[in-house]
N, C-alpha and C positions, 0 to 999 in steps of 0.2 A: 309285460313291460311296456312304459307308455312312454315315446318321442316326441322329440318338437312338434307343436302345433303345425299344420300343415294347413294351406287350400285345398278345393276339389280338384285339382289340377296337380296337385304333390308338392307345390313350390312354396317358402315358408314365406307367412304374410308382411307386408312390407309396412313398417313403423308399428308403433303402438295401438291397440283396440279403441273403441270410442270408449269416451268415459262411462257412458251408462251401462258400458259391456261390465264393467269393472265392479259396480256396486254391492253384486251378490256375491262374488268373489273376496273381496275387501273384509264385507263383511263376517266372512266364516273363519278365514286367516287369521281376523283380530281378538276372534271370540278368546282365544288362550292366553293370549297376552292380556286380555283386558282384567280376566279370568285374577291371575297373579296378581295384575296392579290392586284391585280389590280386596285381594288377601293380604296385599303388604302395607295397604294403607293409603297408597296413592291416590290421592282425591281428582277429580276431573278438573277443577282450575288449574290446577299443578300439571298435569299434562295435557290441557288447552295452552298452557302458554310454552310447552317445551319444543309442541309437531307445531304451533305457531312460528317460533324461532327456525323451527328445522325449515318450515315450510320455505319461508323467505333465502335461505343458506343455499338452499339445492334448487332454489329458480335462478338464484346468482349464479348458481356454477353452472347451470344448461346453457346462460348467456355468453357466448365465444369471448368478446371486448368489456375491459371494464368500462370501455364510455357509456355503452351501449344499457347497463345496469342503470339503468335509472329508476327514481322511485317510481313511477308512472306506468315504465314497463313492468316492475316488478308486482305492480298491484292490479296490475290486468292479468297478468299470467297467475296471481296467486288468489285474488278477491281479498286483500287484506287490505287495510284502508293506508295510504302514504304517510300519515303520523304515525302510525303504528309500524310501520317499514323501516321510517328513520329511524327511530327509538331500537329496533332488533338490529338493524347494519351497525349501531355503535359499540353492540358490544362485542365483544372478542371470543368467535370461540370457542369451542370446548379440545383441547386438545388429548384423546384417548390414550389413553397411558398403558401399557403391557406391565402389567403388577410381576416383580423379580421371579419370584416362586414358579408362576407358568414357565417363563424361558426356561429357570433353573430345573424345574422339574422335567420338562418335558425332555429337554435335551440330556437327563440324566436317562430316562426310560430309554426313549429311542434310541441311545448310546449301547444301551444293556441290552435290547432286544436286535439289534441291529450289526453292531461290530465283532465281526470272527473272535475278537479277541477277549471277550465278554461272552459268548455261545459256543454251546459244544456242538460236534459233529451233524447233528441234526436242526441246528438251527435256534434252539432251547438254550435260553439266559441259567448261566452257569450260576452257581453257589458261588457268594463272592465272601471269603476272609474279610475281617477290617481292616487286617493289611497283610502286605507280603512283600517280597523283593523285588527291586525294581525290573519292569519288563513282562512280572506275572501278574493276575489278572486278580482285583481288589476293589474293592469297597471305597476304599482310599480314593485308588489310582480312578477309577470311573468320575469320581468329584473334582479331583484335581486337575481333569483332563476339558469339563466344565467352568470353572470356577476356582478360585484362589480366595475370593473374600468370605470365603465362609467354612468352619473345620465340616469335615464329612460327620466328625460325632454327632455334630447338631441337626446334619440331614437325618444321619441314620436315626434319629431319635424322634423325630418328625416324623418321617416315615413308616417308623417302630406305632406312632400311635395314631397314624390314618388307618393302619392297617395296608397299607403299599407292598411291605412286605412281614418277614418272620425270622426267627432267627431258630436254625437246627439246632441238634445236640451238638455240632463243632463249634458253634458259637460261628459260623456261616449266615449273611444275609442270605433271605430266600426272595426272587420277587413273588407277589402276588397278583400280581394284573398284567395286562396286557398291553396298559395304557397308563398316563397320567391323568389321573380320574380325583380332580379336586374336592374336597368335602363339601354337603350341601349348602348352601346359601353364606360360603366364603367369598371373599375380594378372585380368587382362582376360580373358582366355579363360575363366576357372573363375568367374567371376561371372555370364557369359553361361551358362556351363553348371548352372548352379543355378538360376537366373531363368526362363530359357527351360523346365526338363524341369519344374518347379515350377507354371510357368503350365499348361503344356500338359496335366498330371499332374489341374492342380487342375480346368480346363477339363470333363475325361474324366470323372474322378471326380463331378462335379456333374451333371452329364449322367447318369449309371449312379443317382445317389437319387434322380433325377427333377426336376430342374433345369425350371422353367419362366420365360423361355422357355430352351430349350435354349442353349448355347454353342456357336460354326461349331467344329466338328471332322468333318473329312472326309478322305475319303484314295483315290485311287486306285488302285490295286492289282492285279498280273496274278501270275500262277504258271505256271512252265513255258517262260519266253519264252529265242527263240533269241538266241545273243549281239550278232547286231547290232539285232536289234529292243528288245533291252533297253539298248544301247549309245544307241539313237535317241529311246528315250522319257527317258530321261536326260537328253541333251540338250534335247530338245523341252523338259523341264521345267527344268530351270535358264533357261533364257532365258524361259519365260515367269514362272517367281518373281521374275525382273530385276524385266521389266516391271511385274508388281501393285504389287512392294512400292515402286519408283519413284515409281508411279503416286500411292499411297495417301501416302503422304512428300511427294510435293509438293502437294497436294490440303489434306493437315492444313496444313502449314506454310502457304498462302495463306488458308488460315481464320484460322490466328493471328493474322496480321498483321492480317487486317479485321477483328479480335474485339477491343475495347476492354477494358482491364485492367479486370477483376472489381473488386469491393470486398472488402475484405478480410474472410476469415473463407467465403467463397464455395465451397459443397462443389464437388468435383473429383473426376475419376475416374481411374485407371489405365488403359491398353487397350493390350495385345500381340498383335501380328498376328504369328504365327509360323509358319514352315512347312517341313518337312523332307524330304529324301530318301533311302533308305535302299535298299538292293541287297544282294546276298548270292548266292554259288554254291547252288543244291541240292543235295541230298541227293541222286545218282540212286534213284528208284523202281522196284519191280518191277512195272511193268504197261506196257500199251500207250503211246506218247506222243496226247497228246490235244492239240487244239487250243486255246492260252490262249486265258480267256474271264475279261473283268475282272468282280471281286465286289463283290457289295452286301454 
């Protein structure tokens, strides 16, 4: 498992790396995303002028004073020429939008996997009816406890064809996941994929200028592993991400219910627990095979 960057002294470094520390780093991080953009058609003008726009946006926010923004300072701090500055401050923009389906969906899962009243004795998302009497535990009653502008048929039917869930011989929803797991290269999927590499990215990067206290990012990690032993740590690790993130979902949600509604105006926080798995063939090497050994 590997922690915040440290000195030879244990103490985490004070501010950000030099730039030049940054370059070979930058560039391995973007290899994936660049990877996509060329798959999807994303030309390099197109995304020259998008991290151009960005670039100028998030030098204005590093500046404490709007006096202080000026185009002058903004083009020393960015290398972007001051015609080109004014022209990007004038436009407005992008305000990220949370597509319905995500909220709706997620807070349907976690509702299911999380609330006594929706899991049996062991913690396992009950068989839900399409409906039943008020007070027992339904298909219905789980959407309505969400949501009012939309019938539960039209979830269940949705759902019925992601594959989310099943329906038994009682004519019972069954879940099938664990998660709210949006279909590939939907308006749902590409929000998570923003949000998630965003968090994780922002996590990282706070951590590397010296982030006190640090951010949980860790990872565990082997090189050189035979295919069934990587085939096994795979598995080992998906079921136990089941478990944490089950775990940490229904923990929050029995806090909520016993947490009496704030008063208004009550600051609040964000917090994203996220965690990924990732595999890949090597490269074979020219040297001896050696025995994996996980790194710090």
């Amino acid at each position: 498992m590997s922690d915040p960057p440290t000195t030879p002294q244990g103490t985490p470094p004070q501010g950000p790396p030099l730039a030049p520390a940054l370059m070979r780093p930058l560039a391995r991080l973007l290899r994936p995303l660049l990877r996509l953009m060329i798959r999807a058609g994303l030309t390099w003008p197109v995304f020259a002028e998008l991290v151009r726009a960005l670039y100028v946006q998030v030098a204005a926010e590093e500046i404490a004073t709007a006096a202080a923004r000026t185009d002058s300072r903004l083009s020393l701090m960015t290398g972007v020429h001051r015609k080109e500055i004014r022209r990007l401050r004038e436009q407005p923009p992008d305000a990220p939008a949370v597509p319905a389906v995500v909220t709706r969906g997620s807070q349907l899962v976690a509702r299911w996997l999380g609330l006594p009243a929706f899991t049996d004795a062991e913690g396992r998302p009950l068989p839900l009816p399409r409906t039943a009497p008020p007070g027992e535990p339904s298909f219905e009653a789980l959407v309505s406890a969400v949501t009012r502008d939309i019938r539960p048929r039209a979830v269940l039917d949705d759902w019925l064809a992601q594959g989310l869930v099943r329906l038994d011989g009682e004519d019972r929803a069954i879940l099938q996941a664990s998660a709210f797991v949006p279909r590939p290269g939907t308006e749902a999927q590409l929000h998570y994929f923003a949000r998630n590499l965003h968090d994780h990215l922002a996590a990282a990067t706070a951590n590397v200028a010296g982030a006190s206290p640090a951010f949980l990012e860790r990872a565990v990690h082997y090189d050189g592993l035979p295919e069934p032993v990587a085939d096994r740590m795979e598995a080992l690790s998906r079921a136990a991400v089941e478990r944490l993130l089950v775990e940490v979902n229904r923990e929050v949600l029995q806090l909520l219910d016993n947490q009496p509604d704030p008063p208004p105006g009550t600051p609040t926080r964000r917090v994203n627990l996220g965690i990924y798995l990732y595999a890949e063939p090597e490269v074979p090497a020219a040297r001896p095979a050696a025995r994996a050994e996980p790194r710090a």
